[in-house]
KOLKEVO-958256 format. One record per residue: residue in three letters; chain; residue number from 1; x, y, z of N, C-alpha, C, O in turn. Coordinates in pm, whole numbers, plus 50000, padded with zeros to 5 digits. Atoms other than C-alpha are relative to their C-alpha. Example, Ala and Ser with C-alpha at 12.3 -4.5 7.8 and 13.67 -1.06 7.14 Angstrom:
<miros>
MIRO     r   c     k     n_x     n_y     n_z    ca_x    ca_y    ca_z     c_x     c_y     c_z     o_x     o_y     o_z
MIRO   ALA   A     1   50089   49881   50000   51230   49550   50780   50090   50120   50000   50194   50118   50066
MIRO   SER   A     2   49918   49881   49994   51367   49894   50714   49923   50109   50073   49974   50220   50090
</miros>
This chain:
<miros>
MIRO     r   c     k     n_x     n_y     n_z    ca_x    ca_y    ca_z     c_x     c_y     c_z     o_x     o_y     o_z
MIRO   UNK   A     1   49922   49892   50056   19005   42027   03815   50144   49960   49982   50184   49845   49998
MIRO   UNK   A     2   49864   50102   50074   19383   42023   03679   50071   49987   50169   50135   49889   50206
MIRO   UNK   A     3   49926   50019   49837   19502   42094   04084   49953   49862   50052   49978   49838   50170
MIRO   UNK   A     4   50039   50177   49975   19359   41695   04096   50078   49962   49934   50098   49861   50001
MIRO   UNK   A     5   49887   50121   49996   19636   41525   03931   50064   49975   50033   50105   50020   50140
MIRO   UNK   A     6   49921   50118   49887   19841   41282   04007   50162   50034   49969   50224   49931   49944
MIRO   UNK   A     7   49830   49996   50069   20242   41423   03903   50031   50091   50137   49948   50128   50220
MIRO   UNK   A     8   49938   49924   49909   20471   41614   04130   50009   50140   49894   50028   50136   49772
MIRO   UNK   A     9   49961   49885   50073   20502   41971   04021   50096   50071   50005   50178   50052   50095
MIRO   UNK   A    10   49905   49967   50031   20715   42191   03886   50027   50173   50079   49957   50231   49996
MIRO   UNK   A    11   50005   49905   49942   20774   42546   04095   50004   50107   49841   50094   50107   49758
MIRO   UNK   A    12   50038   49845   50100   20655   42863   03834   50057   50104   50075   50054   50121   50197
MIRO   UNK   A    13   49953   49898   49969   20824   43154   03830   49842   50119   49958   49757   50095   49871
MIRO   UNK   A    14   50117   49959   49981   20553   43432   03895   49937   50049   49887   49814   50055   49899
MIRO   UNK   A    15   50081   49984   50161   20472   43548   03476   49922   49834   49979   49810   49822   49931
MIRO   UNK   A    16   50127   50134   50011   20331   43159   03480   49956   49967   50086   49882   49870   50072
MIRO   UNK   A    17   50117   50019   49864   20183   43153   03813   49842   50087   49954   49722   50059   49961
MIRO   UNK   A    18   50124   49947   49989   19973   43396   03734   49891   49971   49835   49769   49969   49827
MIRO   UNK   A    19   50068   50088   50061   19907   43258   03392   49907   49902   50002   49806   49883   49933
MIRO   UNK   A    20   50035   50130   49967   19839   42960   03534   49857   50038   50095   49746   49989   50074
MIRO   UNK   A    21   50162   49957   49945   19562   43125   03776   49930   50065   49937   49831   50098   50002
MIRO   UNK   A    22   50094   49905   50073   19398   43333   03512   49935   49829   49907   49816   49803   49888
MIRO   UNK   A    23   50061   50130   50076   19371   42956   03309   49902   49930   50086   49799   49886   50035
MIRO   UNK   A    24   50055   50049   49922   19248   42820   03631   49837   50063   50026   49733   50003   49999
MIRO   UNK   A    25   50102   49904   50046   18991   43083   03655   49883   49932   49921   49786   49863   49952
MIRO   UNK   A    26   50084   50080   50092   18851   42995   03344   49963   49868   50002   49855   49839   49949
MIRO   UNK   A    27   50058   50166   50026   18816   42620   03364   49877   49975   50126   49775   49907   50127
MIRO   UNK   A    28   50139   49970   49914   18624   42723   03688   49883   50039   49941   49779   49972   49945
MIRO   UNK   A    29   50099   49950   50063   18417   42899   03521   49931   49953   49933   49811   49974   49916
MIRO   UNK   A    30   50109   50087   50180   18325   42679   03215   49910   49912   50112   49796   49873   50085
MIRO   UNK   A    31   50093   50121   49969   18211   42442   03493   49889   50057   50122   49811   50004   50201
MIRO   UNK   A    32   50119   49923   49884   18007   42664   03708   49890   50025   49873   49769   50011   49886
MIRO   UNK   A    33   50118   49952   50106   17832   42767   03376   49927   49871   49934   49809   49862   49899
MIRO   UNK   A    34   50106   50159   50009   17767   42373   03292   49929   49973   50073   49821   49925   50040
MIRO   UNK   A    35   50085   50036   49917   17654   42338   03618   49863   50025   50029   49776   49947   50067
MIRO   UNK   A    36   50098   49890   49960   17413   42645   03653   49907   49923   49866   49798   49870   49891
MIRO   UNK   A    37   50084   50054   50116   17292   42516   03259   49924   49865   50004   49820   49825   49953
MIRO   UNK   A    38   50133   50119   50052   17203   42191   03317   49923   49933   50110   49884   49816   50115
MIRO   UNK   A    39   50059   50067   49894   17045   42203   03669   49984   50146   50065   50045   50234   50003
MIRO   UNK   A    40   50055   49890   49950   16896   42505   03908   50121   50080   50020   50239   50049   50038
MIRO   UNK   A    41   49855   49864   50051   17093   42840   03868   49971   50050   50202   50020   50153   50247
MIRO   UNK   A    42   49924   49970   49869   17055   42824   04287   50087   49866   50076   50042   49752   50084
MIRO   UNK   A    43   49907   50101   49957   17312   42615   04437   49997   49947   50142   50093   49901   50203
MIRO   UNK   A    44   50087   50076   49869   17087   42501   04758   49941   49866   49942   49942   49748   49978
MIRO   UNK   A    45   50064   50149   50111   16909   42295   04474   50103   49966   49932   50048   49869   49880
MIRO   UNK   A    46   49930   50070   50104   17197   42189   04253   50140   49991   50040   50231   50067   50004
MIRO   UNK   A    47   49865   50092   49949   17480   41983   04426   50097   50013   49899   50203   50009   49962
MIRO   UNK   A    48   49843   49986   50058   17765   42025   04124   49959   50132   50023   50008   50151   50134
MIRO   UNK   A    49   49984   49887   50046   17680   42380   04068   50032   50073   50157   50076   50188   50144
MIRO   UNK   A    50   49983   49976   49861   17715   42436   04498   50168   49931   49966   50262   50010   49981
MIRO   UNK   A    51   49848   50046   50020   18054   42232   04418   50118   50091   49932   50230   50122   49971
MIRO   UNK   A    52   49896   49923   50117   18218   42424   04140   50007   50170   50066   50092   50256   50039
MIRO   UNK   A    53   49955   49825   49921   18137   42782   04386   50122   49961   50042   50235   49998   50012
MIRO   UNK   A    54   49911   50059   49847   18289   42574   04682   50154   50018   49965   50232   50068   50045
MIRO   UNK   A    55   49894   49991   50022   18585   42556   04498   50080   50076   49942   50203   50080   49941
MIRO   UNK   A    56   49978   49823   50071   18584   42892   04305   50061   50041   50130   50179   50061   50157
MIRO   UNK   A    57   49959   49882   49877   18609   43056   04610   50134   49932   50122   50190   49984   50218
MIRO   UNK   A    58   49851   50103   49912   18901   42766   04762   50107   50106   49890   50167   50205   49931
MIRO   UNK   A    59   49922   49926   50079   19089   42906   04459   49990   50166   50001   50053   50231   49917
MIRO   UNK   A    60   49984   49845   49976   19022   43283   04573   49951   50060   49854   50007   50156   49800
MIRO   UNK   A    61   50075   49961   50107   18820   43333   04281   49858   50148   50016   49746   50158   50067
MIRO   UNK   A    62   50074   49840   49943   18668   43700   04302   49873   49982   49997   49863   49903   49902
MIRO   UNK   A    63   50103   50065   50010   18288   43644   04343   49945   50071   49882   49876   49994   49815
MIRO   UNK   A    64   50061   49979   50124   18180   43880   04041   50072   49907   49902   49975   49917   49827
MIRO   UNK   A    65   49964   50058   50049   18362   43656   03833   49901   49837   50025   49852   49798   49919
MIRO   UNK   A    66   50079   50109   49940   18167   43334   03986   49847   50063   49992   49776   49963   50009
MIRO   UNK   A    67   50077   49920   50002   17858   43579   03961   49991   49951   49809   49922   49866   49752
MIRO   UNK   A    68   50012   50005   50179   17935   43619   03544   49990   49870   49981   49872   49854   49950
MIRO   UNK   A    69   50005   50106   50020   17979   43266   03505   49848   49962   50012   49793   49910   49915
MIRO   UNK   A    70   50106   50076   50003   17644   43181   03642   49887   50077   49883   49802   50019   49815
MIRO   UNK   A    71   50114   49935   50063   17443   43440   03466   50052   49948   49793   49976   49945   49697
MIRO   UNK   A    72   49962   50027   50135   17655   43335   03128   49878   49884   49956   49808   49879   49855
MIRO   UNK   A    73   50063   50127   50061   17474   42975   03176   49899   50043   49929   49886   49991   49818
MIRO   UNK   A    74   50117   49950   50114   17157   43172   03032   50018   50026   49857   49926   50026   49775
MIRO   UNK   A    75   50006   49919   50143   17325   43306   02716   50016   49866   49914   50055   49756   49953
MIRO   UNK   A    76   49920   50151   50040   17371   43067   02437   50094   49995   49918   50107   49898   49843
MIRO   UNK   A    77   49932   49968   50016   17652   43243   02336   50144   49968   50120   50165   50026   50226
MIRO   UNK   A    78   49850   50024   49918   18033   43067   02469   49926   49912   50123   49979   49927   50233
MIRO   UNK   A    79   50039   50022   49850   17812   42873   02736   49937   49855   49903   49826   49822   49944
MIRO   UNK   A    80   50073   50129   50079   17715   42530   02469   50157   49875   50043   50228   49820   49959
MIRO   UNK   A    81   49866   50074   49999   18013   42322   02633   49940   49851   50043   49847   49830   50120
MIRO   UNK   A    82   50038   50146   49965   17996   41929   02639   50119   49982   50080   50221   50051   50084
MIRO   UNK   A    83   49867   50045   49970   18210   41734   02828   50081   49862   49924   49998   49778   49887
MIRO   UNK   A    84   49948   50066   50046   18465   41498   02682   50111   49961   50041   50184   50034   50108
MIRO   UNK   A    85   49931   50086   49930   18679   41241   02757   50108   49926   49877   50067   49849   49790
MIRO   UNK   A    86   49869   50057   50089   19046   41149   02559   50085   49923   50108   50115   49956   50223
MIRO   UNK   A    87   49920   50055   49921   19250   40871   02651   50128   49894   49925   50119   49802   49844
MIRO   UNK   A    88   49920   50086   50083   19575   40741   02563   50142   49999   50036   50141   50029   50155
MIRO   UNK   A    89   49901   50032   49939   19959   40687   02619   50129   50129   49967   50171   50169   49858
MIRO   UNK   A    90   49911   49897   49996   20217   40964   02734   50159   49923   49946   50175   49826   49871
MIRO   UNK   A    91   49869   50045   50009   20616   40934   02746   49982   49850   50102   49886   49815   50172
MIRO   UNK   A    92   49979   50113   49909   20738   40612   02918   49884   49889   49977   49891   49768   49999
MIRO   UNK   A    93   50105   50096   50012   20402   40481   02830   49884   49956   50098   49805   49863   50112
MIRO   UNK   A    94   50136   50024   49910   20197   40583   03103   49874   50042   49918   49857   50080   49802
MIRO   UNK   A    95   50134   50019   50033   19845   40580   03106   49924   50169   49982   49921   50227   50091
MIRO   UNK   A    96   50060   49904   49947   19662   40910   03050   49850   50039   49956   49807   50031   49841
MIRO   UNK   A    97   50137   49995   50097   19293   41005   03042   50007   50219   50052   50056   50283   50145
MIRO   UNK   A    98   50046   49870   50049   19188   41384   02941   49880   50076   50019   49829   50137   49925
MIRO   UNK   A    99   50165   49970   49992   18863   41491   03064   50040   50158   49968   50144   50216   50001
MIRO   UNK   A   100   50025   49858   50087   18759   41847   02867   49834   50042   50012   49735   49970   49993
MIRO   UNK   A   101   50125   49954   50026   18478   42091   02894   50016   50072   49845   50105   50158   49839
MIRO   UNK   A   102   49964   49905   50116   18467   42236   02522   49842   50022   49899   49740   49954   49898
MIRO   UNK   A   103   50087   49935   50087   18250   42417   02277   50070   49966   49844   50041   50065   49777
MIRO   UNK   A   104   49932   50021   50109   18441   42297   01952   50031   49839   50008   50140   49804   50054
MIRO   UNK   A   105   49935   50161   49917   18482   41918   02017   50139   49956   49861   50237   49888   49893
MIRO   UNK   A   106   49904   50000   50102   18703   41917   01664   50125   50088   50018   50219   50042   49952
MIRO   UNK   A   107   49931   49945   49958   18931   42182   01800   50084   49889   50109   50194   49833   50107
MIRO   UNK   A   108   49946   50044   49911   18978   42030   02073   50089   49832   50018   50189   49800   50082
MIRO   UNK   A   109   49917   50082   50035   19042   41693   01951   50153   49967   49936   50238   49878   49948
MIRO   UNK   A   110   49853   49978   50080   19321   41834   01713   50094   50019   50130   50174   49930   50161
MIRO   UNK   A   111   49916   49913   49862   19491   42012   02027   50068   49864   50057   50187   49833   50045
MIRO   UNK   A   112   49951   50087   49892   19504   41710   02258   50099   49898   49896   50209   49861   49939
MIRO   UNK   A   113   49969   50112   50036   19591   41457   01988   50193   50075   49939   50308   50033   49951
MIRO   UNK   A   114   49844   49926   50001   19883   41719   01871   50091   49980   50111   50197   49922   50085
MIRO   UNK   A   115   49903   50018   49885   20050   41715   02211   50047   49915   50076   50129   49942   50164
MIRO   UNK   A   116   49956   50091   50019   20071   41362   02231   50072   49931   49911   50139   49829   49932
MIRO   UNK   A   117   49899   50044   50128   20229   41311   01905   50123   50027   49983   50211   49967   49921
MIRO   UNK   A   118   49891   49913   50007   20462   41623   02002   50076   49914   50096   50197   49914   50073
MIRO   UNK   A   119   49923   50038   49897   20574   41420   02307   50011   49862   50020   49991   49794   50121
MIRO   UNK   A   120   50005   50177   50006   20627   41063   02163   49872   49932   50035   49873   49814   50001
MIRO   UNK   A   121   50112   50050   49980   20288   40983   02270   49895   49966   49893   49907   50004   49776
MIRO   UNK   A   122   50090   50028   50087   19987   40848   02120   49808   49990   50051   49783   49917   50146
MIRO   UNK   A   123   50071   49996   49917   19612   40912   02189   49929   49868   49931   49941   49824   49817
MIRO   UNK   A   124   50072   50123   50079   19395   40612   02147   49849   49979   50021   49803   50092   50014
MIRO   UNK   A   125   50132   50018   50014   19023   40496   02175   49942   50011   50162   50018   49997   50258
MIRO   UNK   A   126   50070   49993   49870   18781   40536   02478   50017   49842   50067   49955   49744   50027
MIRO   UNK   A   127   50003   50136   49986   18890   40243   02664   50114   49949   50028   50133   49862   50113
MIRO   UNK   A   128   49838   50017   50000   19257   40230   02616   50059   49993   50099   50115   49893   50143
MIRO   UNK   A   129   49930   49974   49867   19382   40378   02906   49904   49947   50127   49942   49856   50200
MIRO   UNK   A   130   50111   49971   49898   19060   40416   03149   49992   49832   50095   49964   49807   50212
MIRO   UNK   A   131   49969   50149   49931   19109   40042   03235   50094   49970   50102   50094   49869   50172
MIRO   UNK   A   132   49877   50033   49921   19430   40100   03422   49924   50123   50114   50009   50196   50166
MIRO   UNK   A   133   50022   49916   49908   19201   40334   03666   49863   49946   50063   49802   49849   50017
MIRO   UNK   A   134   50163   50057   49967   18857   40303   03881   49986   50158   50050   50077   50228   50095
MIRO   UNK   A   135   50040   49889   49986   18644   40615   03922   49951   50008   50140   49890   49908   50176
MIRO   UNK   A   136   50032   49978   49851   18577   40752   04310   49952   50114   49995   49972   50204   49914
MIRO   UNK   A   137   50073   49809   49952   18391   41052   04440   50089   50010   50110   50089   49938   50210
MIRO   UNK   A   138   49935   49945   49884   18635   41228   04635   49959   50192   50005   49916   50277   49928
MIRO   UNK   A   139   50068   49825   49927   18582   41580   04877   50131   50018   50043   50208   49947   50108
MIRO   UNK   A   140   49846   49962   49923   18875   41744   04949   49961   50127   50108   49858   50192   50094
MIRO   UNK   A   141   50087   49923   49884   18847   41971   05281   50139   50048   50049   50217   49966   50097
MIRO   UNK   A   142   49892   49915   49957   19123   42219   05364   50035   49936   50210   49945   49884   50276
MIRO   UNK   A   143   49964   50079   49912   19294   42094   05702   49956   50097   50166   49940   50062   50283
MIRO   UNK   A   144   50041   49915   49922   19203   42407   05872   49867   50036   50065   49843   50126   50145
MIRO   UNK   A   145   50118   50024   50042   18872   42327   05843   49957   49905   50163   49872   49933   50247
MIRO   UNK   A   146   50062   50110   49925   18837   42041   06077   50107   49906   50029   50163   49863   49928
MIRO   UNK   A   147   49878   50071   49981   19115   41824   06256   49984   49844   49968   49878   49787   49944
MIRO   UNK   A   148   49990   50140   50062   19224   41475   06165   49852   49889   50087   49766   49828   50024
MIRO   UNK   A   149   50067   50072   49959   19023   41296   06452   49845   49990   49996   49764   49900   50018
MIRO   UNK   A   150   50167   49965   50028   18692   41496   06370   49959   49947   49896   49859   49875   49893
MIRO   UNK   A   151   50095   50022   50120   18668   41466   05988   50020   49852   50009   49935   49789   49948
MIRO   UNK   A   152   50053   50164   49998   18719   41088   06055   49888   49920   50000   49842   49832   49928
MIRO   UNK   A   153   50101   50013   49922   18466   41069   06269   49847   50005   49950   49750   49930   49960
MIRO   UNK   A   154   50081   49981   50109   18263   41242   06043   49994   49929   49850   49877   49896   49831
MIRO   UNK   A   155   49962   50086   50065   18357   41059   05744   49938   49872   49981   49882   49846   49875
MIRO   UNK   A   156   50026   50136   49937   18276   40703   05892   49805   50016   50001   49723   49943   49946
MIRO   UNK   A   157   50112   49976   50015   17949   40866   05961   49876   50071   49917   49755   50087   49934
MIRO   UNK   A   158   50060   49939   50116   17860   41031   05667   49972   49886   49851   49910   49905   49746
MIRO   UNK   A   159   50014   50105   50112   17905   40677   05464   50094   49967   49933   50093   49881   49845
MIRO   UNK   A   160   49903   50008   50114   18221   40728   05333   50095   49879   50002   50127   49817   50104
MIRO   UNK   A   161   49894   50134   49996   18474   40443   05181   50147   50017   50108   50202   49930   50176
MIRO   UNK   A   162   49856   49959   49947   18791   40615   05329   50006   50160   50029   49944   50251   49973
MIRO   UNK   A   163   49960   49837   50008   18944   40944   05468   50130   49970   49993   50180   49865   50033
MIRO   UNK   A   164   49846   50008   49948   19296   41015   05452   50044   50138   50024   49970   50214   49961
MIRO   UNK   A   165   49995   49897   49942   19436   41319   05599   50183   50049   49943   50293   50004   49977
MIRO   UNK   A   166   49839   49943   50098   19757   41490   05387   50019   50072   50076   49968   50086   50187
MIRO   UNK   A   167   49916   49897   49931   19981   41750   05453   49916   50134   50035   49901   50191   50142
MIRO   UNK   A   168   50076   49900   50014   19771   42014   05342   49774   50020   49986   49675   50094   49984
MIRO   UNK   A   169   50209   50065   50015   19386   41850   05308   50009   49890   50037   50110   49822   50051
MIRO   UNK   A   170   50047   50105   49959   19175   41594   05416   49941   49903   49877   49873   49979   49808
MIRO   UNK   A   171   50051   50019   50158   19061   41368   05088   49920   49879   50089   49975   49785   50147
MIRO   UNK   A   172   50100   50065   49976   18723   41212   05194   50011   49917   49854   50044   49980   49754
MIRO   UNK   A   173   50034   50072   50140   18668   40898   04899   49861   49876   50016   49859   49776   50087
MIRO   UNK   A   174   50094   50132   49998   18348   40686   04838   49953   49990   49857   49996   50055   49762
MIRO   UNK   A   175   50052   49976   50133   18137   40594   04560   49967   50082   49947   49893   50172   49986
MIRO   UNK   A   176   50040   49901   50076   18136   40753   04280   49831   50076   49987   49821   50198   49977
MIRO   UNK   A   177   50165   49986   49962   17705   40771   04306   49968   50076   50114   49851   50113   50123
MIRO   UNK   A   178   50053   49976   49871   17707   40904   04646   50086   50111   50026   50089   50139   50146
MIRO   UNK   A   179   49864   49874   50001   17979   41192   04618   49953   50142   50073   50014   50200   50163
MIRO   UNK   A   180   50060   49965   49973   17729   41415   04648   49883   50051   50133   49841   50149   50195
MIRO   UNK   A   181   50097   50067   49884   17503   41262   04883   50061   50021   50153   50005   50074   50249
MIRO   UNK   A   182   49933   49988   49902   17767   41236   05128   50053   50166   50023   50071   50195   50141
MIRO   UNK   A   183   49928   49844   50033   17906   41618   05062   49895   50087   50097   49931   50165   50186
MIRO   UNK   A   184   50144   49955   49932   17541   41722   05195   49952   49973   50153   49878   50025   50236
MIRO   UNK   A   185   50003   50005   49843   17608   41536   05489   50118   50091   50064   50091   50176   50148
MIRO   UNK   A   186   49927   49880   49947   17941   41725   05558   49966   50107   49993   50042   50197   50028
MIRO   UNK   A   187   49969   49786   50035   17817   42072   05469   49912   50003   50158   49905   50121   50193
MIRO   UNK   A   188   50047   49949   49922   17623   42045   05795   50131   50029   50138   50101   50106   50230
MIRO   UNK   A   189   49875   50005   49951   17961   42028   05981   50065   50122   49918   50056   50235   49967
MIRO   UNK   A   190   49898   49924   50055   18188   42208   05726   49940   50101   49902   49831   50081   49849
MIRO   UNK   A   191   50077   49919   50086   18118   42488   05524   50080   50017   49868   50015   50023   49763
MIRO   UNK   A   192   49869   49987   50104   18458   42526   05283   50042   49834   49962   50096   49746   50029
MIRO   UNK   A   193   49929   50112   50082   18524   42252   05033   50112   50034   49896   50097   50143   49841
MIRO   UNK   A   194   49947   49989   50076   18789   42230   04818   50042   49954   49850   50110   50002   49759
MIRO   UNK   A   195   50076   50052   50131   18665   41996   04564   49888   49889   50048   49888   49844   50163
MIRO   UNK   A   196   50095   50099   49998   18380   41753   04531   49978   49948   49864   49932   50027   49782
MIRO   UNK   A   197   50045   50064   50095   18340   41509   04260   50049   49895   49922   50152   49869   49984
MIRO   UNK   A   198   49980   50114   50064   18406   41218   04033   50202   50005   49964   50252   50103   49908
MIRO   UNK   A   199   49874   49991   50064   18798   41140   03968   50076   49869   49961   50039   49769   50024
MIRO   UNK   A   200   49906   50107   50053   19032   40891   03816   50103   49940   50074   50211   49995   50052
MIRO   UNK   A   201   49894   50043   49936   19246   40695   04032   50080   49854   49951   50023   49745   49945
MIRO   UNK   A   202   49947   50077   50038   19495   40490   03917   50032   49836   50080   50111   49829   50174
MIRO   UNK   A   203   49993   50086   49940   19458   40113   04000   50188   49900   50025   50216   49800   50090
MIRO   UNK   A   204   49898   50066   50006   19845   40054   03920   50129   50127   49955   50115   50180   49844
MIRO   UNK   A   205   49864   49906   50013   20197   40307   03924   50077   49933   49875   50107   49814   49867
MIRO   UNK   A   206   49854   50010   50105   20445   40319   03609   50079   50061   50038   50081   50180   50009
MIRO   UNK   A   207   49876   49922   49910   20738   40405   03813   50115   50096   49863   50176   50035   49775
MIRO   UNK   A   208   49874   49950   50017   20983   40699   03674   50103   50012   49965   50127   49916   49892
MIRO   UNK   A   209   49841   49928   49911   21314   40836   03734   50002   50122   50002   49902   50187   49969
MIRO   UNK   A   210   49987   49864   50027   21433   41146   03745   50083   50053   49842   50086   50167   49796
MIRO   UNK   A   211   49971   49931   50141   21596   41165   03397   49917   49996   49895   49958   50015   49781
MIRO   UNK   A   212   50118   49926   50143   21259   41209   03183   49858   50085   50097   49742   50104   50062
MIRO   UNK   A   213   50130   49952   49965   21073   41387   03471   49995   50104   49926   49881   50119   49884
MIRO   UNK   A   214   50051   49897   50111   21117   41704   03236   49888   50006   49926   49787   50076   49916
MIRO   UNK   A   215   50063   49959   50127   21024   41598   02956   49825   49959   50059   49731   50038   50048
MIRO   UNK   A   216   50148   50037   49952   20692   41387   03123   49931   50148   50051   49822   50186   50008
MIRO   UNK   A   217   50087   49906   49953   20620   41707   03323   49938   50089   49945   49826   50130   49977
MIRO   UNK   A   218   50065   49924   50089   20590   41925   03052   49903   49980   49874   49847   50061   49800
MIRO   UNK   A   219   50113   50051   50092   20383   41712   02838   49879   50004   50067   49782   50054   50009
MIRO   UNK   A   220   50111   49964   49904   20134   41693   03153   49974   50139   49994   49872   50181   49940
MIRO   UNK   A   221   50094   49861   49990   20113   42059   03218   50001   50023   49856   49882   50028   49823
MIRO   UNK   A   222   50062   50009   50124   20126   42090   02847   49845   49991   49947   49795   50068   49864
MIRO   UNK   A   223   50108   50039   49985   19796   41928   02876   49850   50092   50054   49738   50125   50017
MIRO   UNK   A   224   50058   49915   49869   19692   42116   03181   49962   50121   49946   49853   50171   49970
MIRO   UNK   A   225   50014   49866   50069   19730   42425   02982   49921   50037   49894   49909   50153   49853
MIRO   UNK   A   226   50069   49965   50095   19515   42373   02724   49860   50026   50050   49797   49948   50122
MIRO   UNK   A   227   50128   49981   49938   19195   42558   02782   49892   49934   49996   49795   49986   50050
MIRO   UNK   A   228   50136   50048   50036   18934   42300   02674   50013   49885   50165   49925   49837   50236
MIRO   UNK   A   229   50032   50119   49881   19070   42059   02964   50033   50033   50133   50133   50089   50178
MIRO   UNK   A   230   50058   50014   49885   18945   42033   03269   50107   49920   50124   50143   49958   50235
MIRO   UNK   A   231   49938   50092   49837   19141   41742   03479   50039   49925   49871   49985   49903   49762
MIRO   UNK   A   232   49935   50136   50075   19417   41489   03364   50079   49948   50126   50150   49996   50215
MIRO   UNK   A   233   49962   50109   49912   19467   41156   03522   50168   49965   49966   50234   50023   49880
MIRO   UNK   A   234   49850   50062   50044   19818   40987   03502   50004   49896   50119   49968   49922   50234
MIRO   UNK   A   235   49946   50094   49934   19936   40639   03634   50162   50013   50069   50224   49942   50148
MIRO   UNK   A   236   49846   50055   49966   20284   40723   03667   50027   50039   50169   49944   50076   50253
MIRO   UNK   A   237   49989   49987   49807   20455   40752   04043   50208   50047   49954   50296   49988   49891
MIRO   UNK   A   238   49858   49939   50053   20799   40949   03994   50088   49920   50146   50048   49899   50261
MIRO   UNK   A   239   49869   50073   49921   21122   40772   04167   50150   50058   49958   50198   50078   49846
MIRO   UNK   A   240   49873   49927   49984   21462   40925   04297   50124   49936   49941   50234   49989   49956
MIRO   UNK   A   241   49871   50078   50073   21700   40685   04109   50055   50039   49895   50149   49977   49847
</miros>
């Protein structure tokens, strides 16, 4: 989801906070309704579609709302979304890839490729960017959840490559193949996830400054804001100079 990238953010005053959670909302949604569509509409049997609740309800997502979503996957009305993947170069010339759930894939192409053009950028071919990253299955696990020395513990014994333990979460990471697999071993331990699934991590930083974090930031949430996408990666690593 877009609360997975990699930029420092910008503090919203509360008319785009709550914007920003009604957008959030929705991108939940599109992917609870992919999930439910292309695998069992109960989420005992179907590991993303148990993922995309897990994290509905991290985001305080009202459950009739998570409710509509699943029953949408039946209609085949607003519920035909592929996923898609744009990748190509922001300000400064970092790296960025675009993952999108959308129902219009021509819409959506115009959109993204507009808001790279608007912001000196340029989008380019599948391939371009995605090279400057390697894909991981990471679980993110609220901190309240389970203390540093446990989910380690657990962690280690669940298979996983790494834990690391933030300010505010714990970010379990292993193979991308096993994301899942392993998730199934924590749920017998933990019950609240805060994400589970495939993400983009950048194998290399394009350092900064602070005189184009503006403009960079608003080309990212720019991004963020458009309803077809889902999650955007970025290489860059912002610096105080």
């Amino acid at each position: 989801m877009a609360g997975h990238s990699h930029w420092a953010g910008i503090k919203h005053k509360k008319g785009k906070a709550d914007k920003k959670r009604s957008n959030v909302f929705s991108k939940l949604s599109r992917e609870i309704i992919v999930a439910a569509k292309l695998g069992d509409k109960d989420p005992n049997m179907n590991a993303r579609l148990r993922s995309a609740i897990q994290a509905a309800r991290s985001a305080n997502m009202p459950k009739e709302n998570i409710n509509r979503a699943i029953d949408k996957s039946s209609a085949s009305i607003d519920s035909n979304f592929e996923n898609l993947r744009y990748e190509g170069f922001g300000p400064e010339k970092i790296a960025v890839i675009v993952e999108t759930l959308t129902d219009n894939k021509n819409r959506t192409a115009s959109s993204i490729r507009t808001i790279f053009q608007k912001n000196g950028g340029s989008l380019g071919t599948q391939g371009s960017a995605s090279h400057n990253f390697t894909q991981l299955g990471v679980i993110k696990i609220d901190k309240k959840e389970i203390s540093d020395e446990d989910i380690l513990e657990l962690a280690i014994n669940s298979g996983a490559d790494e834990c690391v333990s933030n300010v505010d979460f714990h970010e379990i990471q292993c193979e991308k193949s096993e994301v899942y697999n392993i998730k199934k071993k924590l749920e017998s331990t933990i019950e609240n996830f805060i994400f589970a699934g495939i993400v983009w991590k950048p194998l290399n930083s394009v350092e900064i400054n602070k005189d184009t974090l503006e403009s960079t930031n608003e080309f990212l949430e720019t991004l963020e804001d458009n309803d077809d996408v889902q999650s955007v990666y970025t290489n860059l690593k912002f610096v105080n100079n």
